[in-house]
ROGUDREN-975657 format. One record per residue: x negated, y negated, z negated of N, C-alpha, C in turn; residue in three letters; chain. Coordinates in steps of 0.05 Angstrom, whole numbers, always signed. Layout:
<rs>
{r {X,Y,Z},{X,Y,Z},{X,Y,Z},"ALA","A"}
...
</rs>
This chain:
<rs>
{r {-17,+24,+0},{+0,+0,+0},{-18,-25,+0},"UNK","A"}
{r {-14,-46,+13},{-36,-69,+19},{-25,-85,-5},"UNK","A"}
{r {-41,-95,-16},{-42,-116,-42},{-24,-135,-40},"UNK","A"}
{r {-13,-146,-49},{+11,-172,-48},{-9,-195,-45},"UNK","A"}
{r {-30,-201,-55},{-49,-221,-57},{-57,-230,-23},"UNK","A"}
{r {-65,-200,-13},{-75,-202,+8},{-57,-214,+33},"UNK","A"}
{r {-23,-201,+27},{-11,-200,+46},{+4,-241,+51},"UNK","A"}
{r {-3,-244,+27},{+12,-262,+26},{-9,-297,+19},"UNK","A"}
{r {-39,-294,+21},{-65,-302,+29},{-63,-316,+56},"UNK","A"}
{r {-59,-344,+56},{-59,-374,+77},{-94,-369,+92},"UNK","A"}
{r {-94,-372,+118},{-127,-374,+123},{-124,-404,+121},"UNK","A"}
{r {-149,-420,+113},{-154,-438,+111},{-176,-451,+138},"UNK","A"}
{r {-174,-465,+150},{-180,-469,+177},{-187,-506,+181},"UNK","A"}
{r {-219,-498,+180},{-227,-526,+177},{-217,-541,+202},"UNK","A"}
{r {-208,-533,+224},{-205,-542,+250},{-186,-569,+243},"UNK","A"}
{r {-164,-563,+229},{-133,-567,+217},{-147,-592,+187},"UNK","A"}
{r {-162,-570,+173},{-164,-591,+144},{-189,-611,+154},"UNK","A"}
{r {-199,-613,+173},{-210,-636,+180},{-216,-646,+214},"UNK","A"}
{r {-190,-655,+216},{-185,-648,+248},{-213,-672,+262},"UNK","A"}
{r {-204,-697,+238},{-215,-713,+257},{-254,-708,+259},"UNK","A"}
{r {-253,-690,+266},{-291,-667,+260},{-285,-661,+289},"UNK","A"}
{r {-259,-644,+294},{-256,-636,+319},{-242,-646,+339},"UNK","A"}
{r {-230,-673,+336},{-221,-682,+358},{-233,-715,+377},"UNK","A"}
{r {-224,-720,+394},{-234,-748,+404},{-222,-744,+421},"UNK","A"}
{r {-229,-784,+425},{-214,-780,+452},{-235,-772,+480},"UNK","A"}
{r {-220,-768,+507},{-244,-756,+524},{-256,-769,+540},"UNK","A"}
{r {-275,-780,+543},{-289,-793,+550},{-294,-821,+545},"UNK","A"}
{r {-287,-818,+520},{-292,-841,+509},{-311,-849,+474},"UNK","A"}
{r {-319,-852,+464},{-331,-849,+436},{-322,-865,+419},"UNK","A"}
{r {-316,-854,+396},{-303,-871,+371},{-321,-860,+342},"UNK","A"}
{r {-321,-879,+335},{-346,-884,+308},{-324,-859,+291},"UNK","A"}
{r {-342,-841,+280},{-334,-825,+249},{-359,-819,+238},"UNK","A"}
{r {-337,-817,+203},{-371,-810,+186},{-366,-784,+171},"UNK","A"}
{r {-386,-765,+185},{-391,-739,+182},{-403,-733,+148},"UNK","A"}
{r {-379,-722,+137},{-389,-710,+106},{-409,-691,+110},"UNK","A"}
{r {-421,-690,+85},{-446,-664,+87},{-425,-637,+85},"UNK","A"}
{r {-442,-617,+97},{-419,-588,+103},{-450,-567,+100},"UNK","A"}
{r {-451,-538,+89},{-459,-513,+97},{-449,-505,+117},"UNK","A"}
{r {-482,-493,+131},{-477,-478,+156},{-499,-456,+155},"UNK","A"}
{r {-484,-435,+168},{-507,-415,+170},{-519,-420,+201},"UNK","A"}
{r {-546,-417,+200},{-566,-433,+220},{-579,-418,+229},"UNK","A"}
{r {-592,-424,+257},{-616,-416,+259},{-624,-429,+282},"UNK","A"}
{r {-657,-439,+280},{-679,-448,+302},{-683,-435,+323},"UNK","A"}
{r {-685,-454,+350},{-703,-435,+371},{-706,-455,+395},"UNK","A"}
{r {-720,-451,+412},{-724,-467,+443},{-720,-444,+460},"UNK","A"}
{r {-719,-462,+486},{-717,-449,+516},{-687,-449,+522},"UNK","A"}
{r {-685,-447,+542},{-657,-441,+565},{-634,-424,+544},"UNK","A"}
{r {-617,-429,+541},{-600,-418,+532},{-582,-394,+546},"UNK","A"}
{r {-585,-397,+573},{-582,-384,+585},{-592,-358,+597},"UNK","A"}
{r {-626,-357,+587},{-638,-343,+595},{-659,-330,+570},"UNK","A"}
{r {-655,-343,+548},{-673,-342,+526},{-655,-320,+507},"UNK","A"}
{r {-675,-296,+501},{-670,-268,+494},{-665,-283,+458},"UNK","A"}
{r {-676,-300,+452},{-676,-312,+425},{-652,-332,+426},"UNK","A"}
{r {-645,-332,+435},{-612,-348,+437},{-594,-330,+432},"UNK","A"}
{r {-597,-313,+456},{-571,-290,+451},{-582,-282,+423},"UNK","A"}
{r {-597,-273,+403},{-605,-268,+386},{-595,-284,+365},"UNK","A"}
{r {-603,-311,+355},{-595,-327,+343},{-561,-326,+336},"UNK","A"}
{r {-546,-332,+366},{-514,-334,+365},{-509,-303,+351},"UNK","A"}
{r {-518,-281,+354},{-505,-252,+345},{-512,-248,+317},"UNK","A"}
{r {-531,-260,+305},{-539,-268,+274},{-520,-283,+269},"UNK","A"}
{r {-512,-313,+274},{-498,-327,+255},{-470,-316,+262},"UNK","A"}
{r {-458,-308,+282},{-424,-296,+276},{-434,-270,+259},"UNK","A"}
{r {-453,-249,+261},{-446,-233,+243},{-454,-236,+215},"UNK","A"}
{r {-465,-262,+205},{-466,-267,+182},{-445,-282,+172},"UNK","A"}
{r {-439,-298,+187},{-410,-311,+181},{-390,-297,+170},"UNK","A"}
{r {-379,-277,+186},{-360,-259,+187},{-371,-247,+163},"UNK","A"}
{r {-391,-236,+164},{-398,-221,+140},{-393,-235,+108},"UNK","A"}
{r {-401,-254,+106},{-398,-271,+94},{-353,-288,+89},"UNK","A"}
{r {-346,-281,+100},{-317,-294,+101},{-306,-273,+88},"UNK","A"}
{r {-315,-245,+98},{-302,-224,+90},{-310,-217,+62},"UNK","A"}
{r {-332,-224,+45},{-337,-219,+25},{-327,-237,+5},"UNK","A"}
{r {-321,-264,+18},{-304,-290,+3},{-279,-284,+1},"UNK","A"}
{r {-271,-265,+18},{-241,-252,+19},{-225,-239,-10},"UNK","A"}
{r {-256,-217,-4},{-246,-196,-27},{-259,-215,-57},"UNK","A"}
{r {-273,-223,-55},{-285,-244,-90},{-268,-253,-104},"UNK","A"}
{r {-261,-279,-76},{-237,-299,-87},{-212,-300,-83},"UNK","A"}
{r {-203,-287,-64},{-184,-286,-57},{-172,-308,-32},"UNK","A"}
{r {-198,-320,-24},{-190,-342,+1},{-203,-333,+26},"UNK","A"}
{r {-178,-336,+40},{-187,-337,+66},{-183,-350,+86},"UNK","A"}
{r {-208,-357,+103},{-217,-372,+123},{-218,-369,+149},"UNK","A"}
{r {-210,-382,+160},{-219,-376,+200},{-252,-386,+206},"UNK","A"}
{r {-265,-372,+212},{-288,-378,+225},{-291,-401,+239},"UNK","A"}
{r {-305,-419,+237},{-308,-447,+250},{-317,-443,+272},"UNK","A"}
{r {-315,-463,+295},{-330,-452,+316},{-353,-460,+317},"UNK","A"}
{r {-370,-451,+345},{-397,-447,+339},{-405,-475,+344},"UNK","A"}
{r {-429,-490,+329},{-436,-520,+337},{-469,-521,+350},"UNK","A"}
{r {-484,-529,+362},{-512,-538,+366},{-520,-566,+361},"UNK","A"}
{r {-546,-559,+352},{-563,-596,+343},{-579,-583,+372},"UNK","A"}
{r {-590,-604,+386},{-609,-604,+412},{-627,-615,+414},"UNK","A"}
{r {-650,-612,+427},{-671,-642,+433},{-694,-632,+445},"UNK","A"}
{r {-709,-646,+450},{-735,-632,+469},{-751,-655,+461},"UNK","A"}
{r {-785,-650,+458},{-801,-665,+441},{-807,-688,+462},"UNK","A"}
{r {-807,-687,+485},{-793,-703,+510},{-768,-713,+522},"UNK","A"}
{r {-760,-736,+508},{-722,-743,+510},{-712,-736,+537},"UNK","A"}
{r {-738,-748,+565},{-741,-740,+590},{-725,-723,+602},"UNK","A"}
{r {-730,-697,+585},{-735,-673,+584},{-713,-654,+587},"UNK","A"}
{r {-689,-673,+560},{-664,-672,+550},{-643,-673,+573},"UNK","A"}
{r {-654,-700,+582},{-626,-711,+598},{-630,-698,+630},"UNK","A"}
{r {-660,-694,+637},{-660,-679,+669},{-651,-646,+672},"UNK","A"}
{r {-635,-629,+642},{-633,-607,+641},{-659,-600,+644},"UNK","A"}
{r {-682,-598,+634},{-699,-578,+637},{-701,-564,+615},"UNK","A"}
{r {-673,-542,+609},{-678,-526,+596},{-704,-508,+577},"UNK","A"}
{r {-719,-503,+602},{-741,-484,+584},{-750,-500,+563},"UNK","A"}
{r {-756,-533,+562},{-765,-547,+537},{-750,-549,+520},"UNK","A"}
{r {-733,-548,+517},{-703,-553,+503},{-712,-535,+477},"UNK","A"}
{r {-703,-554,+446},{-699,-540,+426},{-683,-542,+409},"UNK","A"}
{r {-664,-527,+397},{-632,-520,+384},{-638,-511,+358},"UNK","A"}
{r {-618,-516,+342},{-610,-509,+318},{-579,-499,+331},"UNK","A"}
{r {-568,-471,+326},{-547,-462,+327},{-542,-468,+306},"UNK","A"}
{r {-507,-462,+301},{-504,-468,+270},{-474,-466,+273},"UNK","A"}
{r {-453,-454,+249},{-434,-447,+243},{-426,-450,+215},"UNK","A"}
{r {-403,-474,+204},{-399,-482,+177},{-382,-463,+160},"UNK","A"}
{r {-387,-468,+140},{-366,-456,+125},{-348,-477,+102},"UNK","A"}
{r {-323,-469,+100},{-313,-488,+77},{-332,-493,+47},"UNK","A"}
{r {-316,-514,+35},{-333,-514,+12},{-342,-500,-4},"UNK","A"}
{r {-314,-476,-16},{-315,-464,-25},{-336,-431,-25},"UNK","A"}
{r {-349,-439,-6},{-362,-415,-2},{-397,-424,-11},"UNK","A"}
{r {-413,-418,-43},{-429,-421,-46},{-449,-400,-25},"UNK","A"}
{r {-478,-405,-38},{-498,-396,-31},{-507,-370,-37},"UNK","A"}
{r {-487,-355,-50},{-493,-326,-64},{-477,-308,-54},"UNK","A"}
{r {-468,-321,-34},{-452,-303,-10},{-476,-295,+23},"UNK","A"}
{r {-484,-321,+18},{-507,-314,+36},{-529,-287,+48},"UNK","A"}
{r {-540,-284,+10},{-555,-256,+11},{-544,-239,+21},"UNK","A"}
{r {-527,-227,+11},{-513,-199,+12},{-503,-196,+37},"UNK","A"}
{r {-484,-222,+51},{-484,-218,+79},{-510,-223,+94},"UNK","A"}
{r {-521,-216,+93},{-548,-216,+110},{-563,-195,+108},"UNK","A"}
{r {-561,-176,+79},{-580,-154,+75},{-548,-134,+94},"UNK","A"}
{r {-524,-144,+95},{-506,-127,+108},{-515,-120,+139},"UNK","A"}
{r {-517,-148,+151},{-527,-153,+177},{-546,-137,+187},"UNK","A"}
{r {-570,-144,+164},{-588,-130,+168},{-581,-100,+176},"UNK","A"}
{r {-579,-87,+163},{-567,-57,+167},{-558,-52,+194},"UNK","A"}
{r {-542,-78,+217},{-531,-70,+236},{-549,-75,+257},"UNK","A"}
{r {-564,-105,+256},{-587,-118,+272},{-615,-113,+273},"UNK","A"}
{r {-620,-98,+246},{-640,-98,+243},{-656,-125,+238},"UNK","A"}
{r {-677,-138,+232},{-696,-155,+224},{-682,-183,+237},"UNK","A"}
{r {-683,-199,+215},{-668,-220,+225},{-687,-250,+235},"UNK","A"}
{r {-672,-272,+260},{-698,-294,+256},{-708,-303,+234},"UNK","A"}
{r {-731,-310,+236},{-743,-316,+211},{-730,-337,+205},"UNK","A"}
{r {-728,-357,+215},{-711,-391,+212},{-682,-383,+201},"UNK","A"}
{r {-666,-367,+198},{-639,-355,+186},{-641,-364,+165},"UNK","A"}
{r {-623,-385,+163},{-607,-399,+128},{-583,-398,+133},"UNK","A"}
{r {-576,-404,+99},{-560,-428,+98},{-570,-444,+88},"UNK","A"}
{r {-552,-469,+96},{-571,-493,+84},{-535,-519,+92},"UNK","A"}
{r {-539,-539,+72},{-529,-566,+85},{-538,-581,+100},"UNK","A"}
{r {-515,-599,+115},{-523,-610,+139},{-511,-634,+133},"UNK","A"}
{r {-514,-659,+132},{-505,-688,+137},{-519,-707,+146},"UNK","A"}
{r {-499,-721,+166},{-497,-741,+187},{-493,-764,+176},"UNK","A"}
{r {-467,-769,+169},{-461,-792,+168},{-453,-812,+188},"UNK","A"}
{r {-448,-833,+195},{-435,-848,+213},{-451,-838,+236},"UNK","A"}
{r {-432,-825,+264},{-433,-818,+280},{-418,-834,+305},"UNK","A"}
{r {-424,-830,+328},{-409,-829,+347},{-403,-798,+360},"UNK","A"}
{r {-371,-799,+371},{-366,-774,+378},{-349,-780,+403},"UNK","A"}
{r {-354,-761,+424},{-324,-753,+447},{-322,-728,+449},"UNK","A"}
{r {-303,-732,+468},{-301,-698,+479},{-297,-692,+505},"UNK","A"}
{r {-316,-673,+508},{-326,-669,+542},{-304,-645,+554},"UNK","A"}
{r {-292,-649,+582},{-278,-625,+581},{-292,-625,+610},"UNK","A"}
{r {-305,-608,+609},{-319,-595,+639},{-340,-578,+635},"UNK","A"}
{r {-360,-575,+648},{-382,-557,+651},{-404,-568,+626},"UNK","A"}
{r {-421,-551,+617},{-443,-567,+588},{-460,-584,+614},"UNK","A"}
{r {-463,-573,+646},{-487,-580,+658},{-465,-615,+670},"UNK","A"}
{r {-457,-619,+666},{-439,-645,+673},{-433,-659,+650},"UNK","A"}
{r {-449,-660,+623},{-450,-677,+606},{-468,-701,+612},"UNK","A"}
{r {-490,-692,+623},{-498,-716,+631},{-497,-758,+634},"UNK","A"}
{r {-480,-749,+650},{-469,-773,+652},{-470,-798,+632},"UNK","A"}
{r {-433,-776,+620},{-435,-794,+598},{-447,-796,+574},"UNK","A"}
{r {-473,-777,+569},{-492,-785,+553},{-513,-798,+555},"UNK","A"}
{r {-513,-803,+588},{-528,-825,+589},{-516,-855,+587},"UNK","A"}
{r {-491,-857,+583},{-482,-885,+578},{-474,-888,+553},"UNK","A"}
{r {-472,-866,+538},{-478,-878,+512},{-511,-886,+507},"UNK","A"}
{r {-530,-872,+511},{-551,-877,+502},{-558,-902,+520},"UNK","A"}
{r {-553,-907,+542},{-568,-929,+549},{-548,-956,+552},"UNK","A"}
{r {-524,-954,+538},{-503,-975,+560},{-499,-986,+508},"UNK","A"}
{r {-477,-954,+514},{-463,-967,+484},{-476,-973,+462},"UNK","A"}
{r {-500,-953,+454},{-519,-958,+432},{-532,-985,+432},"UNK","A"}
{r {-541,-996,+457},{-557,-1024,+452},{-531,-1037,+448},"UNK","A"}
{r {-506,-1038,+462},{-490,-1062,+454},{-485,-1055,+434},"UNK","A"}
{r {-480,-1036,+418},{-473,-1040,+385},{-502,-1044,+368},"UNK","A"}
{r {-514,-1044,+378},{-544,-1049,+362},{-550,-1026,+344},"UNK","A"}
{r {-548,-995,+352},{-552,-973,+340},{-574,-961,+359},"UNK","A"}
{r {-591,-943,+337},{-608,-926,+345},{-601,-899,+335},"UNK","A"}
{r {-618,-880,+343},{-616,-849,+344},{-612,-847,+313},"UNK","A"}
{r {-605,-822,+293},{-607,-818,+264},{-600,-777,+269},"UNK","A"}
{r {-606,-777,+291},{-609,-748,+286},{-609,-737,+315},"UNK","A"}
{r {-617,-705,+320},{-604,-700,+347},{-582,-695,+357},"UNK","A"}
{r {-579,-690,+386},{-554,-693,+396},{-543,-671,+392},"UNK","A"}
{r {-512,-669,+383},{-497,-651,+375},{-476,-639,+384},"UNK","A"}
{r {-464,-613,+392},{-455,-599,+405},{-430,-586,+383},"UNK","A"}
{r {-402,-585,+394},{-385,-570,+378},{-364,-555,+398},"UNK","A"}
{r {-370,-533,+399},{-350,-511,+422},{-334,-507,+422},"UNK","A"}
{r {-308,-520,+432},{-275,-515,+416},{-274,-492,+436},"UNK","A"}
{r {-283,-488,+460},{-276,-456,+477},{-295,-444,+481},"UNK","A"}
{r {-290,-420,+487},{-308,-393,+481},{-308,-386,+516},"UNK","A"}
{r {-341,-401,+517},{-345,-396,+546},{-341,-364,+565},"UNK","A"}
{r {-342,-339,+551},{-334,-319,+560},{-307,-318,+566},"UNK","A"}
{r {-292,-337,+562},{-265,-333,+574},{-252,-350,+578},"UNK","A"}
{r {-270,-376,+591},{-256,-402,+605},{-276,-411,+621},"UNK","A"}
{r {-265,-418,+641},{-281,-430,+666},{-286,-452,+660},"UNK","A"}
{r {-321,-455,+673},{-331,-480,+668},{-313,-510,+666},"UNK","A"}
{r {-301,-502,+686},{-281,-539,+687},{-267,-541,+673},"UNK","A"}
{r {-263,-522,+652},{-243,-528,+630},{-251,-531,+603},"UNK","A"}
{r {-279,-523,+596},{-292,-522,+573},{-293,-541,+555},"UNK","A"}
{r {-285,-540,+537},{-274,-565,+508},{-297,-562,+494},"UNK","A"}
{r {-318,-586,+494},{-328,-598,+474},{-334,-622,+462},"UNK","A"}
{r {-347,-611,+437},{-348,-645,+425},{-376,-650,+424},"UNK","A"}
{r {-382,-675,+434},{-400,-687,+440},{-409,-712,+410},"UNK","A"}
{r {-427,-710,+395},{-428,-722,+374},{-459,-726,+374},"UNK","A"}
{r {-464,-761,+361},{-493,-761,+365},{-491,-782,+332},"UNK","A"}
{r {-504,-777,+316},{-512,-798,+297},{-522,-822,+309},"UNK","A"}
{r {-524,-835,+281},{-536,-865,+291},{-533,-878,+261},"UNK","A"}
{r {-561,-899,+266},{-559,-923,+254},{-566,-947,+262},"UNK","A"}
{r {-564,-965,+247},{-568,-999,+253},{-600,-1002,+264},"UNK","A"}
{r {-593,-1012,+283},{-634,-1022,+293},{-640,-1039,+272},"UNK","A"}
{r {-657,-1030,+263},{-673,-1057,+245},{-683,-1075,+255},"UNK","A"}
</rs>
């Protein structure tokens, strides 16, 4: 017989309890200020598309996540929807960034969790993982993340057709508001590219910032 606790257990779904994280308008940027959040992470460079340590990275943090939600399940009795997946980006050449030349390119993947989910959930889902993956990236945390006053939009087309309009924020809107960089550029996946065509792909496009001195 399934537990009454269980059956009758709300998922809690940061998408919803903090929409304005995931929404904007599209093609356009509007100032928000990003609270600090945990995410389970991990480091790496090269093509995303072709880098054996990407596919690597992404199959670590959903199965630690998950691993991790499902053990917050049975503890506390809360349960959560998986956030979707986010990226920090940058290449030690900005150049580098904006002409797509992938192979320089270096990412922080990364996937949040609500508040409620300390750091002692971490271990255990990871020595679980372990067991399925075997040896995990070395760069694999959790850890917090805060921004703070951001600019954000949302891109609905291909990642290789962001371009554009990240180049008119960085070179058009940032000088007229008198802001500079305050972190790298940031990536949030509302669709799950295995099962939507490029021209339809929902993301959020988010870049920190502060005042030029």
């Amino acid at each position: 017989m399934a537990d009454p606790k269980q059956q009758h257990m709300s998922k809690i779904d940061l998408k919803k309890q903090h929409a304005n994280l995931y929404t904007a308008p599209i093609g356009k940027f509007v100032e928000i200020d990003v609270p600090p959040g945990h995410f389970v992470k991990v480091d790496g460079q090269g093509d995303p598309n072709t880098s054996t340590a990407y596919k690597s990275a992404i199959e670590w943090i959903y199965s630690v996540s998950y691993a991790m939600k499902f053990a917050v399940k049975a503890a506390l009795q809360k349960d959560y929807v998986v956030p979707p997946l986010e990226g920090l980006w940058w290449a030690d050449n900005p150049a580098d960034f904006q002409a797509r030349n992938k192979d320089t390119w270096r990412w922080t993947m990364m996937i949040p969790t609500p508040d409620f989910v300390d750091p002692s959930f971490f271990e255990p889902a990871l020595a679980k993982t372990r067991k399925k993956l075997g040896e995990p990236p070395a760069s694999l945390r959790f850890e917090s993340y805060a921004e703070g006053a951001c600019l954000q939009t949302l891109h609905i087309g291909s990642y290789d057709d962001e371009a554009p309009i990240l180049r008119h924020l960085h070179e058009v809107l940032m000088p007229e508001r008198r802001l500079t960089f305050a972190g790298p550029h940031h990536e949030i996946y509302l669709s799950d590219p295995r099962k939507t065509v490029p021209e339809k792909l929902k993301t959020i496009l988010r870049q920190p910032v502060k005042a030029l001195s």
